[in-house]
mmCIF file of the N, C-alpha and C atoms, coordinates in Angstrom:
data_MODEL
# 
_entry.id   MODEL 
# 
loop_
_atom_site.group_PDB 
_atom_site.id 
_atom_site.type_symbol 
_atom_site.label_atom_id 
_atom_site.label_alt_id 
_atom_site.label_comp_id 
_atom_site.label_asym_id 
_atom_site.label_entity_id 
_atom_site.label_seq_id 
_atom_site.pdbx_PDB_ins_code 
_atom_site.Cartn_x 
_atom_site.Cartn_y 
_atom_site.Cartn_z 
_atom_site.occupancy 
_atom_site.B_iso_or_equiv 
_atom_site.pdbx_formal_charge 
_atom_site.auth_seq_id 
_atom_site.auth_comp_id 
_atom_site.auth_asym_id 
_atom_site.auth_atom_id 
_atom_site.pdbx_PDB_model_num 
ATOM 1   N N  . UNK A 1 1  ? 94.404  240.006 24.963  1.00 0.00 ? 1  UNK A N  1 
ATOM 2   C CA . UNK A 1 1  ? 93.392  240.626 24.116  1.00 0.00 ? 1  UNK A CA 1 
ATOM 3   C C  . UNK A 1 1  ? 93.924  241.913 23.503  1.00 0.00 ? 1  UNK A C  1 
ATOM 4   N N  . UNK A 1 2  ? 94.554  242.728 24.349  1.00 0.00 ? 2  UNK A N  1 
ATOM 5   C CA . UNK A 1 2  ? 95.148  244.234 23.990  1.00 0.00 ? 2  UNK A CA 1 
ATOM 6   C C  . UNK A 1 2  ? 96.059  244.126 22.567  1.00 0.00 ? 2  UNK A C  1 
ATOM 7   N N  . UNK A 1 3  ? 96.881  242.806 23.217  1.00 0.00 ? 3  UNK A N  1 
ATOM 8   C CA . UNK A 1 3  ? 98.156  241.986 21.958  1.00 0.00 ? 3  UNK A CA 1 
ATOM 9   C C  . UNK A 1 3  ? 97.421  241.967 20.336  1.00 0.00 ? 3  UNK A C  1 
ATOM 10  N N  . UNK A 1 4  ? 96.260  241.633 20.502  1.00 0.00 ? 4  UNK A N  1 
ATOM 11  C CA . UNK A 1 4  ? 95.626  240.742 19.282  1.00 0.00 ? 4  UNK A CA 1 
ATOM 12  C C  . UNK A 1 4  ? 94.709  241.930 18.899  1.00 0.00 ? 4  UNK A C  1 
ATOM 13  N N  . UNK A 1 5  ? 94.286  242.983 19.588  1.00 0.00 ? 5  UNK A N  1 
ATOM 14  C CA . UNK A 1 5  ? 93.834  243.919 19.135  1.00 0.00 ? 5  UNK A CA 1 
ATOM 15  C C  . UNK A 1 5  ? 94.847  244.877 18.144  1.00 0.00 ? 5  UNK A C  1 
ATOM 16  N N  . UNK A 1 6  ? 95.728  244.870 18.981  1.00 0.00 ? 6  UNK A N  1 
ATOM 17  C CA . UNK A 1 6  ? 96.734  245.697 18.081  1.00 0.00 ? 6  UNK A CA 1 
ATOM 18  C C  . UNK A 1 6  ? 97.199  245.140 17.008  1.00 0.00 ? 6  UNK A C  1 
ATOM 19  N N  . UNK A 1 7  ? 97.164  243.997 17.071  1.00 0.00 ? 7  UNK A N  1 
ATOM 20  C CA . UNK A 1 7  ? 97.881  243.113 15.892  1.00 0.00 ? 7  UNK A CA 1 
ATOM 21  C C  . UNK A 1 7  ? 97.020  243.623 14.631  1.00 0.00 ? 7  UNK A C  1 
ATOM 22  N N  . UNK A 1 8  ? 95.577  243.541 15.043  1.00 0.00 ? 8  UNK A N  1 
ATOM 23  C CA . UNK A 1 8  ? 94.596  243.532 13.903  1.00 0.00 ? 8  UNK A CA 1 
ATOM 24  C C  . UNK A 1 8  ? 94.790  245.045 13.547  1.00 0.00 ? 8  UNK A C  1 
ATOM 25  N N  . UNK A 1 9  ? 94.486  246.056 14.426  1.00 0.00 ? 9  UNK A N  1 
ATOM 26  C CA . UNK A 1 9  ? 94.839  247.397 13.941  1.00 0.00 ? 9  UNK A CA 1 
ATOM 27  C C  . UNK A 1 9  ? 96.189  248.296 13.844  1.00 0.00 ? 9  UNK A C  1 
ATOM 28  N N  . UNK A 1 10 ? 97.408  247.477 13.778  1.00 0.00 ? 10 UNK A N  1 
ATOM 29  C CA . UNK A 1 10 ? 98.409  247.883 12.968  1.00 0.00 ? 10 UNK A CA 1 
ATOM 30  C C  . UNK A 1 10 ? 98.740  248.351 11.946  1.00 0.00 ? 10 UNK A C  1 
ATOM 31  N N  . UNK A 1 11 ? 99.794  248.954 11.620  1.00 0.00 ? 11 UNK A N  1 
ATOM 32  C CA . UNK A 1 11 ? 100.131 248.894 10.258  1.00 0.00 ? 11 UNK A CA 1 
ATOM 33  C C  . UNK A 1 11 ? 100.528 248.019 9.378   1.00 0.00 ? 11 UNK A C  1 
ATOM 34  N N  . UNK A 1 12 ? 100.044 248.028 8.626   1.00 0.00 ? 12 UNK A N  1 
ATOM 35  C CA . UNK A 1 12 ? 99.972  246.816 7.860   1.00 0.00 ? 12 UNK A CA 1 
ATOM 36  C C  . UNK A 1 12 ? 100.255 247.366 6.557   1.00 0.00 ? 12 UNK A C  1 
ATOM 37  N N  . UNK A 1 13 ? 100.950 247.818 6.183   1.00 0.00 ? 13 UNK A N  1 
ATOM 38  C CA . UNK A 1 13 ? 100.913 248.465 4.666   1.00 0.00 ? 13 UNK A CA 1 
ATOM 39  C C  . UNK A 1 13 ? 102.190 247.656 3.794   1.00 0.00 ? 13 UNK A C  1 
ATOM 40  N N  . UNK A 1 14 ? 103.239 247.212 4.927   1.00 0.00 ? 14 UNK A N  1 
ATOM 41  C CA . UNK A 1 14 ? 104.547 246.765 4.055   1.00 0.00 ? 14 UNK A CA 1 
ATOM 42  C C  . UNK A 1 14 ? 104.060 245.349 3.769   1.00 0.00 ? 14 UNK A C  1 
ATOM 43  N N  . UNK A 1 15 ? 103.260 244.595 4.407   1.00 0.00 ? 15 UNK A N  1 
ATOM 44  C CA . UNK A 1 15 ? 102.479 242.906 3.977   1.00 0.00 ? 15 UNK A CA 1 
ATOM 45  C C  . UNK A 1 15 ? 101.447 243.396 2.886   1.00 0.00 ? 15 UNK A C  1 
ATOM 46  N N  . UNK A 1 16 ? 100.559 244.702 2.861   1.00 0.00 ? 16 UNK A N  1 
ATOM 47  C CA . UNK A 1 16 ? 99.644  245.187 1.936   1.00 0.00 ? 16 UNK A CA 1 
ATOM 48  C C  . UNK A 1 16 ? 100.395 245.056 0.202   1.00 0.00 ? 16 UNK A C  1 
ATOM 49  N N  . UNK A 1 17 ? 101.624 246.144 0.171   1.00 0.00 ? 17 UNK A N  1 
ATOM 50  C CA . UNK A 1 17 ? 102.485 245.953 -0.840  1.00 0.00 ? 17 UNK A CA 1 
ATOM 51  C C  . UNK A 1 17 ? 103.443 245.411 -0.901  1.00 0.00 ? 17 UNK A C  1 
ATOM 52  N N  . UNK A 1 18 ? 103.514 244.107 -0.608  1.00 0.00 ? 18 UNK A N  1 
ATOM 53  C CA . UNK A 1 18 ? 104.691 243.230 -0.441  1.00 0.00 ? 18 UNK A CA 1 
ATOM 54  C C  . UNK A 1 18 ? 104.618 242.377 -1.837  1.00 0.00 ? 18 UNK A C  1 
ATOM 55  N N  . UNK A 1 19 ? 103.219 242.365 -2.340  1.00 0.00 ? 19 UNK A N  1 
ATOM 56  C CA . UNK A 1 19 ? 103.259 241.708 -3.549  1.00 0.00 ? 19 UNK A CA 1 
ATOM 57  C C  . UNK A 1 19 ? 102.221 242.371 -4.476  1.00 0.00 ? 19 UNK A C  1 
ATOM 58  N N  . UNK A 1 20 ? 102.899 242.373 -6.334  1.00 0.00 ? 20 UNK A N  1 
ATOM 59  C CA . UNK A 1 20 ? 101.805 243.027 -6.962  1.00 0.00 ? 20 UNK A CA 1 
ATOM 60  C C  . UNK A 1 20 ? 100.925 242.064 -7.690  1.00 0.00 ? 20 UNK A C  1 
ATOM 61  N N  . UNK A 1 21 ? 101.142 241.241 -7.099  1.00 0.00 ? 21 UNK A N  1 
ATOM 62  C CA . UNK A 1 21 ? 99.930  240.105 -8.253  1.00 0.00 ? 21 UNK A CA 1 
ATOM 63  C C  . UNK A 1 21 ? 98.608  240.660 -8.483  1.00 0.00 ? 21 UNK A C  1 
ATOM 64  N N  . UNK A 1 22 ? 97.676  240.400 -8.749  1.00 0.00 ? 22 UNK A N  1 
ATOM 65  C CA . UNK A 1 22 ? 96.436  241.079 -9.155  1.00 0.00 ? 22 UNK A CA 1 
ATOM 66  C C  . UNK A 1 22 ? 95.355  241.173 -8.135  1.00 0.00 ? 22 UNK A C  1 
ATOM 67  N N  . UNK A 1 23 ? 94.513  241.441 -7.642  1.00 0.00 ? 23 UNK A N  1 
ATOM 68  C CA . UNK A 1 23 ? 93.998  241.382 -6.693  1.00 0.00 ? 23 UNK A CA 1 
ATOM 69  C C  . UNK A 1 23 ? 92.485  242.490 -6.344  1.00 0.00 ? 23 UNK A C  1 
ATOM 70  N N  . UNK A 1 24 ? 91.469  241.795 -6.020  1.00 0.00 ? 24 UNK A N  1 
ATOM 71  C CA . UNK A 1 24 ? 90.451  242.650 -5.847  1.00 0.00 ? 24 UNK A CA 1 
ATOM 72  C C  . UNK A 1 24 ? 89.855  242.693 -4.558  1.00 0.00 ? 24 UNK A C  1 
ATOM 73  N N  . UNK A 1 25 ? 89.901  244.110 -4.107  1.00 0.00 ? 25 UNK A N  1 
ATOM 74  C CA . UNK A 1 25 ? 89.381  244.734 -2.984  1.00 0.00 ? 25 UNK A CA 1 
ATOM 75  C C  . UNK A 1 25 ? 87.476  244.129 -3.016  1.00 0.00 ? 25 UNK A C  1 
ATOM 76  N N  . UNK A 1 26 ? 87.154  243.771 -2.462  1.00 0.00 ? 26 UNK A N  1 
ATOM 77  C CA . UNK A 1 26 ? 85.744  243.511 -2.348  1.00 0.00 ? 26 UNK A CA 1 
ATOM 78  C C  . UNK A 1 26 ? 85.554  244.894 -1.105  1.00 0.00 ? 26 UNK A C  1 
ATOM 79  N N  . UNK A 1 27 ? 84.879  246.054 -0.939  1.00 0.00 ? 27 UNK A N  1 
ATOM 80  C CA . UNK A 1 27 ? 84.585  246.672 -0.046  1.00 0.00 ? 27 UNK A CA 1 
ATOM 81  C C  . UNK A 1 27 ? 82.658  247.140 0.548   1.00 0.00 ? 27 UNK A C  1 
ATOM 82  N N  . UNK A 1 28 ? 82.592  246.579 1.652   1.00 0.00 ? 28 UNK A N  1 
ATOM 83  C CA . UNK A 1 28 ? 80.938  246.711 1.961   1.00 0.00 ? 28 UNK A CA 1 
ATOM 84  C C  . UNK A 1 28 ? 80.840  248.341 2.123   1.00 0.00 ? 28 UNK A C  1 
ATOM 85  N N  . UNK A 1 29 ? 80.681  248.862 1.384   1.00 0.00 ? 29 UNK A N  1 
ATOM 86  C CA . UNK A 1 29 ? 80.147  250.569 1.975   1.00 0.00 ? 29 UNK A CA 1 
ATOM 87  C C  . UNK A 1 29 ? 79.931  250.861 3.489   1.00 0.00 ? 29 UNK A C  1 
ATOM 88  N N  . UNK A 1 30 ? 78.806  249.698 4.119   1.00 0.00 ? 30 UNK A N  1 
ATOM 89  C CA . UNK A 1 30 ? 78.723  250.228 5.231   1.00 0.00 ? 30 UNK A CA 1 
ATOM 90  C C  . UNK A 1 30 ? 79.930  249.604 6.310   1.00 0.00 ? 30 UNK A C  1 
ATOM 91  N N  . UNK A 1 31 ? 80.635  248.716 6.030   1.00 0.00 ? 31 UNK A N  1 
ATOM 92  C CA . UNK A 1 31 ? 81.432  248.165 6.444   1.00 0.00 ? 31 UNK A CA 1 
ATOM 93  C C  . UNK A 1 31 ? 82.371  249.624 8.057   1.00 0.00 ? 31 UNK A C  1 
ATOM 94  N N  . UNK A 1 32 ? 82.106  248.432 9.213   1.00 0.00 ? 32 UNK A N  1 
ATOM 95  C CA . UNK A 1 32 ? 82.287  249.508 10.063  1.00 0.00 ? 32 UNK A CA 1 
ATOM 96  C C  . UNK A 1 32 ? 83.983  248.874 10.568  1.00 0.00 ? 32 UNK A C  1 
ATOM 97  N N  . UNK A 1 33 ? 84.158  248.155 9.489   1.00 0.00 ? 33 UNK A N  1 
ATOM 98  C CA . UNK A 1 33 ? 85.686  247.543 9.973   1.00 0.00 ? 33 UNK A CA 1 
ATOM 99  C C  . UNK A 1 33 ? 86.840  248.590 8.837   1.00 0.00 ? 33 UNK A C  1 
ATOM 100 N N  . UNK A 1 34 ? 86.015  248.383 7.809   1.00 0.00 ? 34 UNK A N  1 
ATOM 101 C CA . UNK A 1 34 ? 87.160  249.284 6.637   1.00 0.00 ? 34 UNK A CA 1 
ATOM 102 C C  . UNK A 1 34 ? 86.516  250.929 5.415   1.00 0.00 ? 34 UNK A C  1 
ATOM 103 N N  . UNK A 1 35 ? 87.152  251.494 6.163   1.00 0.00 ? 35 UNK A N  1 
ATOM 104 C CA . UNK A 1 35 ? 86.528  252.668 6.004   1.00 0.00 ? 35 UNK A CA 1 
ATOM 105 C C  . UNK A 1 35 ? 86.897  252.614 4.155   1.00 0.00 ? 35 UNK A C  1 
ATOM 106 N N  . UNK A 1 36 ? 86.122  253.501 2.975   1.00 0.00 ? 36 UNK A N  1 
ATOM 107 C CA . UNK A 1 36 ? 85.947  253.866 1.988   1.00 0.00 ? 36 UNK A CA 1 
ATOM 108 C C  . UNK A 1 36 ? 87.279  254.444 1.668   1.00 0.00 ? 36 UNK A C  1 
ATOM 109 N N  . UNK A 1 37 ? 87.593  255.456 2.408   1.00 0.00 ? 37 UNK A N  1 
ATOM 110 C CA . UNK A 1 37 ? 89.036  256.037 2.181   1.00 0.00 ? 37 UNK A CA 1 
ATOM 111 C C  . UNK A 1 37 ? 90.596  255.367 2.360   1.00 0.00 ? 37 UNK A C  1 
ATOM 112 N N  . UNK A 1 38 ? 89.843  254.435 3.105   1.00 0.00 ? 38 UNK A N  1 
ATOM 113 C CA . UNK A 1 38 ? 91.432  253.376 3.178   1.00 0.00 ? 38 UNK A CA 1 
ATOM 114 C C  . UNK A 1 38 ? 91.262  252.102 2.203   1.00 0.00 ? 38 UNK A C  1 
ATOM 115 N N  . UNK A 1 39 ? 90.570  251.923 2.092   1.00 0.00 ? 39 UNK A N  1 
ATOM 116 C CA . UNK A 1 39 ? 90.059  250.649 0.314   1.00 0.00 ? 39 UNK A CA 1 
ATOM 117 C C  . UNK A 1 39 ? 90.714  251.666 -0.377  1.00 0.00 ? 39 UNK A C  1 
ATOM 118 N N  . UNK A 1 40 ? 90.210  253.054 -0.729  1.00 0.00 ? 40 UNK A N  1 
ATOM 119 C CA . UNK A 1 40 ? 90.587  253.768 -1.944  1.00 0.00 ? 40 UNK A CA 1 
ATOM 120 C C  . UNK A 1 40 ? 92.301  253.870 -1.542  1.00 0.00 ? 40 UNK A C  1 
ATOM 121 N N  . UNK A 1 41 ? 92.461  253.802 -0.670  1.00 0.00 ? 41 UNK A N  1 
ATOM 122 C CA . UNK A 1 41 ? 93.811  254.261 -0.501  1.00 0.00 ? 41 UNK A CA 1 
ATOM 123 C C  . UNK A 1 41 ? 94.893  252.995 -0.617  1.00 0.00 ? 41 UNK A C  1 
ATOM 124 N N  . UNK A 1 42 ? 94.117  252.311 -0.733  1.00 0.00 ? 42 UNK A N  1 
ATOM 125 C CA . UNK A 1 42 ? 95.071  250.518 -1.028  1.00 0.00 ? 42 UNK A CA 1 
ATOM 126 C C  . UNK A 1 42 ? 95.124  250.561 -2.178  1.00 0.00 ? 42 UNK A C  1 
ATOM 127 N N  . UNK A 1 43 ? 94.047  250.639 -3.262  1.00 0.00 ? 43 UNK A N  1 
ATOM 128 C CA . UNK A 1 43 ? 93.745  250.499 -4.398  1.00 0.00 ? 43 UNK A CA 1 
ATOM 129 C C  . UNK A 1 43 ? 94.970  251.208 -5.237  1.00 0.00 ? 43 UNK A C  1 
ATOM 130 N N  . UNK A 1 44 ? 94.890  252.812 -4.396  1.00 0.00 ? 44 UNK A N  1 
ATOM 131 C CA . UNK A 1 44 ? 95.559  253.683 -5.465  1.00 0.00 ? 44 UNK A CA 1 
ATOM 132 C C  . UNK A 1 44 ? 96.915  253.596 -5.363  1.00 0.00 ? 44 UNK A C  1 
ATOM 133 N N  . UNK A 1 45 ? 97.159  252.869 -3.774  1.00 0.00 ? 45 UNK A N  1 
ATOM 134 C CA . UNK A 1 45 ? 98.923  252.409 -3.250  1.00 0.00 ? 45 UNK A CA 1 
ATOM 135 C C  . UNK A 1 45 ? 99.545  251.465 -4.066  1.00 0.00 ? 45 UNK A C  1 
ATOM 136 N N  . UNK A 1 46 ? 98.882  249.993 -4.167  1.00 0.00 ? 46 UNK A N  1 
ATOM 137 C CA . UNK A 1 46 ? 99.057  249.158 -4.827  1.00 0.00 ? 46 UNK A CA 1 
ATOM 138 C C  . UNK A 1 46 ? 98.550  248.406 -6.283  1.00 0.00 ? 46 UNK A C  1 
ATOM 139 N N  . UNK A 1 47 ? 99.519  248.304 -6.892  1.00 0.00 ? 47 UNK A N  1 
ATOM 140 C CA . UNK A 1 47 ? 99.410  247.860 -7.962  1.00 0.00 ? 47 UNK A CA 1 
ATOM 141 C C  . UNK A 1 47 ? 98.720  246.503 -8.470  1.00 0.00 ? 47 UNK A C  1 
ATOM 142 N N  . UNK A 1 48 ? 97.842  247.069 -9.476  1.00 0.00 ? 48 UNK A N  1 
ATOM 143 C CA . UNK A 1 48 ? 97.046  245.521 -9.978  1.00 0.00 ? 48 UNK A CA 1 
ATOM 144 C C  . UNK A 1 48 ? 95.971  245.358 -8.949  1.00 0.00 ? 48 UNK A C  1 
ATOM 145 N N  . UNK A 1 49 ? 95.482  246.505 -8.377  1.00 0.00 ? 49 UNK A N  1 
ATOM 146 C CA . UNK A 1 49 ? 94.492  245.801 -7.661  1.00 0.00 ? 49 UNK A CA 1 
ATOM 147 C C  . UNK A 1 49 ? 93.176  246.518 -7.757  1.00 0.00 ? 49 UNK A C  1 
ATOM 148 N N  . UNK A 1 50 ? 92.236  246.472 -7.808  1.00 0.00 ? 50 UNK A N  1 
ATOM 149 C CA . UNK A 1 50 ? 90.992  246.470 -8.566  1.00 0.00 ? 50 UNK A CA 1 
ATOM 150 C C  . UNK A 1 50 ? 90.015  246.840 -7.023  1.00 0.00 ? 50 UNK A C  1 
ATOM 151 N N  . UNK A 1 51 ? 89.089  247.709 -6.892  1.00 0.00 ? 51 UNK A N  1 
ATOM 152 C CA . UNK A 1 51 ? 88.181  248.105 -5.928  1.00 0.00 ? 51 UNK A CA 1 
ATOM 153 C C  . UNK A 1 51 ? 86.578  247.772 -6.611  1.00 0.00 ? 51 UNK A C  1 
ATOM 154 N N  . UNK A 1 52 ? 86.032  246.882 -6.043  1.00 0.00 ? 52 UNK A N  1 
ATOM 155 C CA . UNK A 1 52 ? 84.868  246.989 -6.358  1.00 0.00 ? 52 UNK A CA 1 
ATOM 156 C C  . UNK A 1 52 ? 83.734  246.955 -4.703  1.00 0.00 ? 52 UNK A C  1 
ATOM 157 N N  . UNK A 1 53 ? 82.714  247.367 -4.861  1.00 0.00 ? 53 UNK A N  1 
ATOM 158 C CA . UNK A 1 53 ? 81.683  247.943 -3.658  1.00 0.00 ? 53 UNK A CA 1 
ATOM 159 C C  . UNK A 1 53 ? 80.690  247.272 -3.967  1.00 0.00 ? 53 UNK A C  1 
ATOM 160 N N  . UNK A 1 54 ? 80.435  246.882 -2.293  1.00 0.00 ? 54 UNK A N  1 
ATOM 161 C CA . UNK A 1 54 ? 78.960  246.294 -2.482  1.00 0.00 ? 54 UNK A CA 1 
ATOM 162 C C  . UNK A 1 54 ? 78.140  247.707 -1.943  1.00 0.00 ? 54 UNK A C  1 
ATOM 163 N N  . UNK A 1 55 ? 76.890  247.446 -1.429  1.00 0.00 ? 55 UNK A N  1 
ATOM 164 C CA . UNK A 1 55 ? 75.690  247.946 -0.603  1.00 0.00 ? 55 UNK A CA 1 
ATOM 165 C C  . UNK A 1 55 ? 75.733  246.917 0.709   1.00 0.00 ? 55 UNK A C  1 
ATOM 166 N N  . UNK A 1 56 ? 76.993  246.639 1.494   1.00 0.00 ? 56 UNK A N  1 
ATOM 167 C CA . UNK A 1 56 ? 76.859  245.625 2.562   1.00 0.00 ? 56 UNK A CA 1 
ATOM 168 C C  . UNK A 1 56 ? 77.079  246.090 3.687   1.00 0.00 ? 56 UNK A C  1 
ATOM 169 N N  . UNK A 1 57 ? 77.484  245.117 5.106   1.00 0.00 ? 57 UNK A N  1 
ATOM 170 C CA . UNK A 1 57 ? 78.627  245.649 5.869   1.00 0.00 ? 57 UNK A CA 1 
ATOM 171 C C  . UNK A 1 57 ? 79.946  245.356 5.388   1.00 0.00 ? 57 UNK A C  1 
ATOM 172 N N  . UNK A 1 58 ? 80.736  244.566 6.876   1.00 0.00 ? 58 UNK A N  1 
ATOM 173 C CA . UNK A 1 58 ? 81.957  243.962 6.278   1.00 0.00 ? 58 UNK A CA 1 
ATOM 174 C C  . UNK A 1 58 ? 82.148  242.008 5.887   1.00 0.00 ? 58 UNK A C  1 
ATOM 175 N N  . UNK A 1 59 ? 81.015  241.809 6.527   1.00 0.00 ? 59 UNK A N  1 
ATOM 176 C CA . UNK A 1 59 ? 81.522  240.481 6.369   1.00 0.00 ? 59 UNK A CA 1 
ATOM 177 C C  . UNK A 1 59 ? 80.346  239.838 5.726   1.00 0.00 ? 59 UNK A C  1 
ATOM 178 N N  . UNK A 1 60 ? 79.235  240.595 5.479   1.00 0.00 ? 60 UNK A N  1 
ATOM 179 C CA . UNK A 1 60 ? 78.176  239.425 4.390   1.00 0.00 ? 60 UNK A CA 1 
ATOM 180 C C  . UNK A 1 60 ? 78.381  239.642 2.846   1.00 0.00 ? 60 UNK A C  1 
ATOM 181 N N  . UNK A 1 61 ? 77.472  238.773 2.197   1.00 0.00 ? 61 UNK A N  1 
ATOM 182 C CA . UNK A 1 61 ? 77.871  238.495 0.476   1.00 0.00 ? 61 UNK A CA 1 
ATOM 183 C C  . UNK A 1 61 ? 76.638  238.495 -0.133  1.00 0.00 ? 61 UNK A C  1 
ATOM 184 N N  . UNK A 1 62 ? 76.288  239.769 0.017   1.00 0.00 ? 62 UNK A N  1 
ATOM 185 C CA . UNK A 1 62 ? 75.021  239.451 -1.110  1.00 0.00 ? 62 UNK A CA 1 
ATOM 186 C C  . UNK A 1 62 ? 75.391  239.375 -2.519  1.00 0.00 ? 62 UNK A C  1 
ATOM 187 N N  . UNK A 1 63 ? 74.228  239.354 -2.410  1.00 0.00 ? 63 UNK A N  1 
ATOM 188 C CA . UNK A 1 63 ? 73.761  239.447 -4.490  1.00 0.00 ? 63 UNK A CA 1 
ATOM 189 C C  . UNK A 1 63 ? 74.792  239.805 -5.253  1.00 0.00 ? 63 UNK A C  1 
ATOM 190 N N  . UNK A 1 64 ? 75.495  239.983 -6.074  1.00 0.00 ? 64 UNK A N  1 
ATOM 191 C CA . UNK A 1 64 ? 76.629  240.009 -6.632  1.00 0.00 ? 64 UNK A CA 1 
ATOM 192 C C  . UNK A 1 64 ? 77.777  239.984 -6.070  1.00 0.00 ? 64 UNK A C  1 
ATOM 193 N N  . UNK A 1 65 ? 78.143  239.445 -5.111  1.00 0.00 ? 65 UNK A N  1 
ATOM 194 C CA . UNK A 1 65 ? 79.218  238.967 -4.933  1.00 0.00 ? 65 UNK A CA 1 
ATOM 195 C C  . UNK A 1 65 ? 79.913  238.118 -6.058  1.00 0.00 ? 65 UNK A C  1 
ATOM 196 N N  . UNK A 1 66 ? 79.405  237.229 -5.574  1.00 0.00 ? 66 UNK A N  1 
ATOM 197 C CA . UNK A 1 66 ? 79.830  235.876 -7.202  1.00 0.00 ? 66 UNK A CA 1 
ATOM 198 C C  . UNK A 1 66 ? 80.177  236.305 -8.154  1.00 0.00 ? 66 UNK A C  1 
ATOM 199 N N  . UNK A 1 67 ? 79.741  237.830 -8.876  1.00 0.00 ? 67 UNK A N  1 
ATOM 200 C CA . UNK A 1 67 ? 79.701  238.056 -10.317 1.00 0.00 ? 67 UNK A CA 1 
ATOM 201 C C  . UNK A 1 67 ? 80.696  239.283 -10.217 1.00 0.00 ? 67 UNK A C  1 
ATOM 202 N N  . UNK A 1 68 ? 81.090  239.521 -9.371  1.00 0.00 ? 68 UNK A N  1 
ATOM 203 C CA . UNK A 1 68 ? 81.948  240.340 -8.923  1.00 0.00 ? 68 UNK A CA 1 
ATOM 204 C C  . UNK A 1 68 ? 83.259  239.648 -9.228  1.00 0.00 ? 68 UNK A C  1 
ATOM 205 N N  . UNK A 1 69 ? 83.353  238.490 -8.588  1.00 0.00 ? 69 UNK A N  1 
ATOM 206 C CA . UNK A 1 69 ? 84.843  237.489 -8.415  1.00 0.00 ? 69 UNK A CA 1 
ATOM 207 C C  . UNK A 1 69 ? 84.898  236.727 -9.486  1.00 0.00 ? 69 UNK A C  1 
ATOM 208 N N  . UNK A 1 70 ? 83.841  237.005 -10.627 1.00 0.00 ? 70 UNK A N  1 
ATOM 209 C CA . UNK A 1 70 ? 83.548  236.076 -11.954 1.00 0.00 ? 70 UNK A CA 1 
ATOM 210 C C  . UNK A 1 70 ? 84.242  236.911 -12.224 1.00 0.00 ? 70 UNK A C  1 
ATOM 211 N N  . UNK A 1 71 ? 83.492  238.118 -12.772 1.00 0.00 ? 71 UNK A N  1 
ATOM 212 C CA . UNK A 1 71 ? 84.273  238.798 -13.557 1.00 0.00 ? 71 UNK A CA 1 
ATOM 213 C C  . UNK A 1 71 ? 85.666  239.515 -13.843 1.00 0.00 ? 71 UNK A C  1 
ATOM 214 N N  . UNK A 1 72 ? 86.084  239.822 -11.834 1.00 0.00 ? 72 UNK A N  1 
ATOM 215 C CA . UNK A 1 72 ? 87.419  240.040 -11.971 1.00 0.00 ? 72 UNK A CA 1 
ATOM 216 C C  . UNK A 1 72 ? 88.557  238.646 -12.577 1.00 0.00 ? 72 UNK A C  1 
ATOM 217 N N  . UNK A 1 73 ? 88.175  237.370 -12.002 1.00 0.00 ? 73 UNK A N  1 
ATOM 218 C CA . UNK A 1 73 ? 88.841  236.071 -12.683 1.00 0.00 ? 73 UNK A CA 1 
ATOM 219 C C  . UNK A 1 73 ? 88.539  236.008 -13.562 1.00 0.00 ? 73 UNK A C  1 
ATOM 220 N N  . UNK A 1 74 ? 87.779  236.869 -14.614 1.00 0.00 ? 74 UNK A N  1 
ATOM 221 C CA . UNK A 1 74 ? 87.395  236.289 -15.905 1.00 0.00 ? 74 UNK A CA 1 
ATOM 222 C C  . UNK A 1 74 ? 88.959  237.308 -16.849 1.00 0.00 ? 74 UNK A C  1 
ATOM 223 N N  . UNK A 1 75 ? 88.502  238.757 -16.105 1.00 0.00 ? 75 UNK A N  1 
ATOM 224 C CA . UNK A 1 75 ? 89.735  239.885 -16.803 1.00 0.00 ? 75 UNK A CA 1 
ATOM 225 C C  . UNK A 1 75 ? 91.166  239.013 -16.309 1.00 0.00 ? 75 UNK A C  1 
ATOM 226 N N  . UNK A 1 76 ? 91.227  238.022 -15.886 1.00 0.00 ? 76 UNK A N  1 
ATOM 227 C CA . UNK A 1 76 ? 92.748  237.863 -15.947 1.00 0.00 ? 76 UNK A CA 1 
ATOM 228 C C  . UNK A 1 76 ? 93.470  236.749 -17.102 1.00 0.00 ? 76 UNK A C  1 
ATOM 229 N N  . UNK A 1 77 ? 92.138  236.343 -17.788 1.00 0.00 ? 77 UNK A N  1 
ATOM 230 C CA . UNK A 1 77 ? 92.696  235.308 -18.603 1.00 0.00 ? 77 UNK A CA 1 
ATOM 231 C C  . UNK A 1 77 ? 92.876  236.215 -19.533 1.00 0.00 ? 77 UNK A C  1 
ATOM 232 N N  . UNK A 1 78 ? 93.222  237.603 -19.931 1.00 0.00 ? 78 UNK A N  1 
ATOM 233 C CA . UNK A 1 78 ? 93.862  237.955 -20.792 1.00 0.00 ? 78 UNK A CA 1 
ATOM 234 C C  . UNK A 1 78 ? 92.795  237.938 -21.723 1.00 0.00 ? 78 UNK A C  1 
# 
């Protein structure tokens, strides 16, 4: 358990920017897994990648979700 705990709260930043393809942060505000300042801090690390916020925790999908992932797949057709 200790193993798999750490695994999850590692550093993780060289798999974070390992690739710049395009990519959008979905972040729940209240989210008690990923704090506001470390979304912002991915966002501003890595390239091509887009922060948008719900009013959630971390793992539900309300109401604009969908139009969230529309619209970022919509900005990539150029």
């Amino acid at each position: 358990m200790v193993t798999s705990v750490g695994r999850v709260n590692g550093d993780h930043w060289a798999d974070r920017l390992a690739t710049d393809c395009p990519a959008l942060l979905i972040h729940g505000t209240r989210s008690d897994t990923l704090t506001e300042a470390h979304a912002k801090e991915l966002v501003s690390r890595r390239p091509h990648t887009s922060l948008a916020q719900l009013p959630t925790g971390h793992t539900a999908a309300p109401d604009g979700f969908a139009a969230m992932v529309s619209a970022f797949l919509d900005s990539l057709k150029g």
